[in-house]
N, C-alpha and C positions, 0 to 999 in steps of 0.2 A: 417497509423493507427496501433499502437500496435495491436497486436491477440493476441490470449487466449496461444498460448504455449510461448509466449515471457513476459506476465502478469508471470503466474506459474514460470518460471526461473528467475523474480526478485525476486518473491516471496521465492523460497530457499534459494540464494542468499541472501539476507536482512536477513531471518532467521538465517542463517548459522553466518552472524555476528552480529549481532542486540541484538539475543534475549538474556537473561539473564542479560542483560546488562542495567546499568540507561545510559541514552540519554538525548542528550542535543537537545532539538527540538526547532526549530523556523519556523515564520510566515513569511520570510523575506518581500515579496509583500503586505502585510498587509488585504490579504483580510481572511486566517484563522486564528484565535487565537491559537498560539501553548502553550503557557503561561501554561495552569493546566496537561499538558504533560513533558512539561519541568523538567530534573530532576527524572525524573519516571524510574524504572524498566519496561524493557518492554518483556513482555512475551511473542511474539510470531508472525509472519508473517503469512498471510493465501491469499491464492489466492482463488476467488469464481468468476466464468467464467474470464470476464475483470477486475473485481473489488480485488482490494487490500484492505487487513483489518490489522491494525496492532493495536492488542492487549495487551494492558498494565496491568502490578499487581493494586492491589489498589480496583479495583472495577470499572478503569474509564472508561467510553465508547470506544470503540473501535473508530478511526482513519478510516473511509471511505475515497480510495481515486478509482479515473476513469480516465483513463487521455485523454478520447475520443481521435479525430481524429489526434491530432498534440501532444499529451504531450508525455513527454521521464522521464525518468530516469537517472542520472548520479548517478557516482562512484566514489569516491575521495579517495585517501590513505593518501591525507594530510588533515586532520577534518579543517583547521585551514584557508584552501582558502575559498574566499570569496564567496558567492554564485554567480549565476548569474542572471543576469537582469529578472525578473518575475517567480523566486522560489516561490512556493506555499507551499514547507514544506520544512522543512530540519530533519534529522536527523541524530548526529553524537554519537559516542561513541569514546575516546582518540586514537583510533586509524582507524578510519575508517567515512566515512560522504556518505551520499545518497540523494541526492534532486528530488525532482520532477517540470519540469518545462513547461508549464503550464498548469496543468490539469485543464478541467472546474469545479472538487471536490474535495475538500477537506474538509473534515466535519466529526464531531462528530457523530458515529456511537450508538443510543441509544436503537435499537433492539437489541435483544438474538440474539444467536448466531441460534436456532431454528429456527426463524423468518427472516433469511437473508433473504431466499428464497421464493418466491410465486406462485402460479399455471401461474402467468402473467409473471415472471420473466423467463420464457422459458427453454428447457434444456441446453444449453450451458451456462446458468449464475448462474445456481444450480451446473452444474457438476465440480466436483475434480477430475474427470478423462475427458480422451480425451474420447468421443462418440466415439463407435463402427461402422466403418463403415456399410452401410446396402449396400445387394448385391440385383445388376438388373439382371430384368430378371428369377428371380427364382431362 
């Protein structure tokens, strides 16, 4: 199962080359429509606990992705390899590609950025930093 500090390190990663950049996104397994991302400048990578949010210009929804207990992330330095068998996203820029494979979400993010978080969503999935540990014993 991905954890919270291997989320955040794709998360600058992806930033680091992603953002500013139009992207070439696709659905390859056809269960998310990458189609109104396709082609977009994309502004920005964000990690929120386990959850990945990848932010586009334009005004379009943010990009929710999870990848619970089995999904990975790969890295591609050739944009132009084929994805592999049960990709849920891709995204490439002419020099660089990143997929995710198989997260159980991939979905259009239509809350504010405000609103990610909830009193239910607990503190590890609000937090942008690691929790402090708490000392026993006094």
């Amino acid at each position: 199962m991905p954890e919270g500090h291997l989320i955040h390190r794709h998360a600058r990663e992806q930033h680091a080359a992603l953002a500013g950049h139009v992207v070439r996104a696709a659905g390859p397994q056809g269960r998310f429509d990458a189609r109104p991302y396709d082609g977009r400048a994309l502004a920005g990578v964000e990690a929120v606990g386990k959850h990945l949010l990848y932010h586009f210009e334009d005004g379009l929804p943010a990009i929710h992705v999870h990848l619970g207990m089995r999904g990975i992330f790969l890295r591609y330095d050739d944009p132009a390899a084929e994805p592999r068998r049960g990709t849920r996203l891709r995204l490439a820029t002419g020099r660089w590609r990143t997929t995710s494979s198989p997260p159980p979400g991939a979905s259009p993010s239509a809350r504010p950025a405000s609103a990610r978080c909830s009193p239910r969503s607990g503190p590890t999935r609000c937090a942008r930093t690691r929790p402090r540990p708490r000392r026993c014993g006094g």
